[in-house]
C-alpha positions in Angstrom: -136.7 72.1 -15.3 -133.6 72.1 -17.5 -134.8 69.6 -20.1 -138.5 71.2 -19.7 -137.0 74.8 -20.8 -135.5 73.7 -23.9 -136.7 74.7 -27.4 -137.4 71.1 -28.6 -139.7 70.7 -25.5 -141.2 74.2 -25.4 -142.4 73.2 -28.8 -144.8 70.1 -27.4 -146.7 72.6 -24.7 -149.7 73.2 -25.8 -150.6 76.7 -23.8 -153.9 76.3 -21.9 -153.7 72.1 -22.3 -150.2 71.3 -20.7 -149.7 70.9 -17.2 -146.5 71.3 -15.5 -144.9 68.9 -12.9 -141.4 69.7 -12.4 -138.7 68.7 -10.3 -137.8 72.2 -8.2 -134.5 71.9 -8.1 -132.4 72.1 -10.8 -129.7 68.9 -11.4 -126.3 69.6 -12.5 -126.0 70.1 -17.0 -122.8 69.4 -18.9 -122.8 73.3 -19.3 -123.7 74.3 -15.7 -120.3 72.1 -14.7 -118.3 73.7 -16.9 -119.4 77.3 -16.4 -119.2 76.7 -12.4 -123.1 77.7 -12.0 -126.1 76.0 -11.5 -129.3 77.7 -13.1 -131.3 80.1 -11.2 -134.5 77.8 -10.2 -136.5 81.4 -9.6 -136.3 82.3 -13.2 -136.7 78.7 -14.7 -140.0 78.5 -12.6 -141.0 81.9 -13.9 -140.2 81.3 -17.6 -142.6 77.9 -17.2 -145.3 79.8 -16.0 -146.6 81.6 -18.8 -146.2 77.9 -20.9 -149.1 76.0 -19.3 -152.2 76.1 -17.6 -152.8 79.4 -15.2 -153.3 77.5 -12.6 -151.7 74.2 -13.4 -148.2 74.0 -12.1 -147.2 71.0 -10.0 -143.2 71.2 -8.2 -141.8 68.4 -6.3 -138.2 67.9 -5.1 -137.1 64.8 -6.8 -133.6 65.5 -6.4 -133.9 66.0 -2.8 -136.3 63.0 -2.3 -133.9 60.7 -4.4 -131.0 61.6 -2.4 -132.7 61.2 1.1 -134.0 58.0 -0.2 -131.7 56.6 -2.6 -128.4 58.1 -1.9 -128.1 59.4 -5.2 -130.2 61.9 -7.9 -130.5 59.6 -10.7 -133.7 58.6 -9.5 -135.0 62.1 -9.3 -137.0 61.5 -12.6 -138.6 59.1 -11.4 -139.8 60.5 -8.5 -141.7 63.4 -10.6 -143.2 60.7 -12.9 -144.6 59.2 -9.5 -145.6 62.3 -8.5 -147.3 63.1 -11.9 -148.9 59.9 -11.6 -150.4 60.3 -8.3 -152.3 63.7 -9.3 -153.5 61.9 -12.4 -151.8 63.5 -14.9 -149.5 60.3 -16.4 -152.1 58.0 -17.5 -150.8 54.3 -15.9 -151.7 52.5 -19.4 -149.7 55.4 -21.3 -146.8 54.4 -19.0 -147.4 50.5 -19.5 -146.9 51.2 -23.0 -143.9 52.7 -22.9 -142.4 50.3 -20.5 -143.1 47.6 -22.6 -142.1 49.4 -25.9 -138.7 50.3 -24.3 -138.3 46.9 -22.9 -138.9 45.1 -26.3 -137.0 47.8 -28.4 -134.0 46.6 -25.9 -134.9 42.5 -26.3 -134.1 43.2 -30.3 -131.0 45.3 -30.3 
């Protein structure tokens, strides 16, 4: 919800188009470390509302699924695409694309 709060991303929501899938628990920031808090989930949640769809608001825990399953939260991402792609919202041909753009952008560098 960190990354989905920021100004550069509030820009792209469209209000009444964009659906929200979060991850519910917020991860760790470079500024959350060093001011010794983590940021209040409640109000993150609230301040998405209002951004998307009424009635469109999808939450997993990624971070807690990663770390149940993986051992770790890097994964947590991950586990909110899959979940946005299960409810049909991440078109699977949008996320071929990008997959393969990524993977060729890497095969030049």
């Amino acid at each position: 919800m960190v990354a989905a709060l920021s100004s550069e991303a509030v820009r792209t929501i469209n209000e009444g188009k964009t659906v929200v899938v979060a991850n519910s628990k917020a991860l760790p920031t470079r500024a959350s470390v060093r001011l010794g808090a983590l940021p209040d989930e409640r109000s993150m949640v609230e301040r998405l509302r209002p951004l998307g769809r009424a009635t469109e608001y999808f939450f997993v825990d990624g971070a807690g699924l990663a770390l149940a399953l993986l051992g770790d939260t890097i994964a947590s991402n991950l586990f909110v695409v899959g979940y946005a792609l299960q409810l049909g919202f991440c078109p699977s041909a949008a996320l071929r694309w990008n997959v393969r753009s990524r993977s060729t952008a890497r095969r030049s560098d």
